[in-house]
N, C-alpha and C positions, 0 to 999 in steps of 0.2 A: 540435404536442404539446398534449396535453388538459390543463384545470385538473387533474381529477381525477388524474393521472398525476403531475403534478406534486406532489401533495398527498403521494402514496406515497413518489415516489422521492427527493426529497430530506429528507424526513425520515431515511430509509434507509442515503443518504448520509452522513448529518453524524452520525448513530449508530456504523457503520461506522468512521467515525474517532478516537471517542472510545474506542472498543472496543482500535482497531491501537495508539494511543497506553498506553492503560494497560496495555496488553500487552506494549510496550516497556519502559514503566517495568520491569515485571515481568522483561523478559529480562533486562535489565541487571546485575540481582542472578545469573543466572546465567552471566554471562559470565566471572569470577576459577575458577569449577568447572572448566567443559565449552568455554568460548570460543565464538565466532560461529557455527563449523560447527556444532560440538554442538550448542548453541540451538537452529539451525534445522531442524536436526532433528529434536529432538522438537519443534518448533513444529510443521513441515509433516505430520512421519509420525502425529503422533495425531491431529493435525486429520483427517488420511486414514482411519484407523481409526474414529472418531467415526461422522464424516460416512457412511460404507461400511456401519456398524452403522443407521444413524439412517433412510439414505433408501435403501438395497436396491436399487441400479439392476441395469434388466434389461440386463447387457454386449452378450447374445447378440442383443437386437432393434438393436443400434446398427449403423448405415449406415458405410462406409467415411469417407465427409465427416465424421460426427459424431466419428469415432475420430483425425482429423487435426485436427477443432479444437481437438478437448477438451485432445490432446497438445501443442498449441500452445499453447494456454492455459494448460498444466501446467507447460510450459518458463517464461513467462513468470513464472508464480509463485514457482519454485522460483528464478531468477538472483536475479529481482526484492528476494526473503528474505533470501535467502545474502548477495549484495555489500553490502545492505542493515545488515546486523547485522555485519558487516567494516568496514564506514566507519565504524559508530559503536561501535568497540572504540577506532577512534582521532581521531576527533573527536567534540563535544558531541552530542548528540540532535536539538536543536535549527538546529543547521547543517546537521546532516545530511540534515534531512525538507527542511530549506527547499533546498537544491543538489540535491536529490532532484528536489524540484517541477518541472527545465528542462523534462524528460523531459515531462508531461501538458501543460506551459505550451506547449513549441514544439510538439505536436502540435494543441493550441487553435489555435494560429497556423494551423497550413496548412490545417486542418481551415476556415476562418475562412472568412467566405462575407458577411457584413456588416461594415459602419464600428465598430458598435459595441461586436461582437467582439473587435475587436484592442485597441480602448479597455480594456476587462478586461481582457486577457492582458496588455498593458503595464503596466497598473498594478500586476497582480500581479508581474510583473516588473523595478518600481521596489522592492516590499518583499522580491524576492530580491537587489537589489544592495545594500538599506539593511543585510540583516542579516549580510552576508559580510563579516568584521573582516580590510580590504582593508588596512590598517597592522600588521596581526597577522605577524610574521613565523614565527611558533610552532606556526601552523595547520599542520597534517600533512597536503602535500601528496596524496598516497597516498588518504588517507582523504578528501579532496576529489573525486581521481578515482572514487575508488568510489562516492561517493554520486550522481556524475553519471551515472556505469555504471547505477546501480540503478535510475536516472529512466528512463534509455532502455527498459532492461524494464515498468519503469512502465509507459509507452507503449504497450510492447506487449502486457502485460495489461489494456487498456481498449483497446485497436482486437480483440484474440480475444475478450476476452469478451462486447463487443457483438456480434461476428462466430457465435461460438458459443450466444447466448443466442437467434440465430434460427431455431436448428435443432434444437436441443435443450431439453428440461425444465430449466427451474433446476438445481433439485438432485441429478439427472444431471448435468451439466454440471460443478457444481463441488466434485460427489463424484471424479468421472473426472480434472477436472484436478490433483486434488490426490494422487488415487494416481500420475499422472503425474510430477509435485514430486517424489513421494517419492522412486518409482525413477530419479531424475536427480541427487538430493542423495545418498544412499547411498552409494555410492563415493565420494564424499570426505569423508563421515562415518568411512568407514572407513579411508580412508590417513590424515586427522585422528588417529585414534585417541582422543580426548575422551570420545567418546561410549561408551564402555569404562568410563568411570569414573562413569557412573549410579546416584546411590543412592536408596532409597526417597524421599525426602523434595525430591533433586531433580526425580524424574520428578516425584509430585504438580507442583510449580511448573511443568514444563512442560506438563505439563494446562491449566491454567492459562494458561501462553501460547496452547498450541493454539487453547484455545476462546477468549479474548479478540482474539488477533490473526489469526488463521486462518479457524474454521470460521463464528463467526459475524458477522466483516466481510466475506469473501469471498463469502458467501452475499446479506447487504446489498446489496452493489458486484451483485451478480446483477441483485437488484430493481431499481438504480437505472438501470444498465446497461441493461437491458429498456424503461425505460419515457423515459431521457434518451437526447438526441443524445448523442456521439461528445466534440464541442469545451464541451457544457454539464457534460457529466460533469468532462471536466480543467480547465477552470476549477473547479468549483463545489469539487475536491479541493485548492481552494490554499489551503483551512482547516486543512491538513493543519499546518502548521506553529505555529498559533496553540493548537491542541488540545497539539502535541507541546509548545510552551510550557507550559501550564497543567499538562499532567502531568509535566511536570519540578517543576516546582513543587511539587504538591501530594506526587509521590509520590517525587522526589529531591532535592528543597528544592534547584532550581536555580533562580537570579535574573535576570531581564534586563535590561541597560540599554534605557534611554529610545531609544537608536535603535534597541533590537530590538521594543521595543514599535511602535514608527512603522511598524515594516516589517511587524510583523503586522498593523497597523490599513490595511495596503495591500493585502493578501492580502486579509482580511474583506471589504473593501469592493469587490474585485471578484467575490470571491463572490457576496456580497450583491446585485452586479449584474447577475450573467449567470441568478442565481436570477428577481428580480424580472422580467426582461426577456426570458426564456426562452418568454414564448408571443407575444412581436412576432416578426411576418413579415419 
């Protein structure tokens, strides 16, 4: 992998993140309205809308293979969102994105092919055990599983979209996957019934989600996706957690204890390492 490559996509990345995070903050406010499902729906369907108005892909030149990735990759997004904004109706934000992380961490793992590989991924894996308040008996189970759920799609939204970004134009790609999203979230937008109760001033806000947490991370994770392995991209995303800190923070005035800070400072620092060490052979 080239410097120069490097240069794009992790910038790309760590953008990307701070985009999903403040776009969380933002969903949050609309989860007492319309709930998880709602949310995600207008998170996914406008982002689809956007993106369909913005980059005009040609449907009709697309190859049979490009129409089974892009749907692959559309499935991925759409679980990925939905279980996602379910876990964290009933646990922290913060717990959530970190029990989230298994999901890219154990695919780091298998994906893994040198020593000092697994070194990152473990480490990042000592600050997903610091930060799970394992004497908590109050922590909702449920919203545990989901967040593990949501990781495994994780997963599988970074093995299609590397798989799909070599067949396809970008933003073909993650225009297609996300009208994929759409029409797989919809029906249970609709047995939800939430999403019925949209009013002017919530759609704005989920505009808003669309394009913070949506159109323009999904489009990021494209670039980095493109130009990072497979195991550098899911490490490099265990910043994921440290961003969701700081935008609790900032935009829900949520506080951490010193062992949640330890366990972000574990996360970082495997980022920091598979970043730095990403052009040794």
């Amino acid at each position: 992998m080239s410097t120069k490559n490097t240069k794009i996509a992790v910038p790309a990345a760590l953008l990307s993140m701070a985009c999903v995070q403040g776009g969380a903050s933002i969903a949050k406010q609309l989860f007492p309205a319309i709930g998880a499902v709602g949310t995600s729906t207008l998170r996914i369907g406008l982002s689809a809308v956007l993106l369909t108005l913005i980059n005009r892909p040609k449907f009709s030149r697309f190859t049979k293979q490009q129409w089974l990735y892009a749907a692959l990759y559309g499935i991925g997004i759409a679980a990925m969102n939905l279980i996602f904004y379910m876990a964290i109706q009933r646990i922290p934000l913060g717990l959530a994105v970190t029990v989230e992380f298994v999901g890219p961490l154990f695919l780091a793992l298998v994906l893994s092919r040198k020593l000092l590989d697994v070194v990152w991924a473990l480490l990042a894996c000592a600050g997903i055990l610091l930060i799970v308040p394992w004497a908590n008996n109050d922590i909702d189970l449920v919203g545990l599983g989901l967040a593990l759920l949501a990781g495994t799609f994780w997963a599988m939204y970074i093995v299609m979209g590397g798989k799909v970004s070599k067949v396809m134009e970008g933003k073909d790609a993650v225009t297609t996957g996300m009208l994929f999203a759409t029409l797989l979230i919809i029906p249970f937008s609709i047995w939800d019934g939430a999403i019925f109760q949209v009013t002017p001033l919530l759609l704005l806000k989920g505009l808003g989600v669309a394009i913070f947490s949506s159109a323009l991370p999904f489009s990021l994770d494209f670039i980095a996706l493109k130009r990072l392995p497979a195991k550098t991209f899911s490490i490099l995303t265990s910043l994921q957690p440290a961003f969701a800190a700081f935008s609790g923070l900032l935009f829900l005035q949520e506080t951490l204890t010193f062992m949640q800070w330890m366990s972000i400072c574990c996360v970082v620092a495997a980022s920091m390492g598979t970043t730095i060490f990403s052009n040794s052979k």
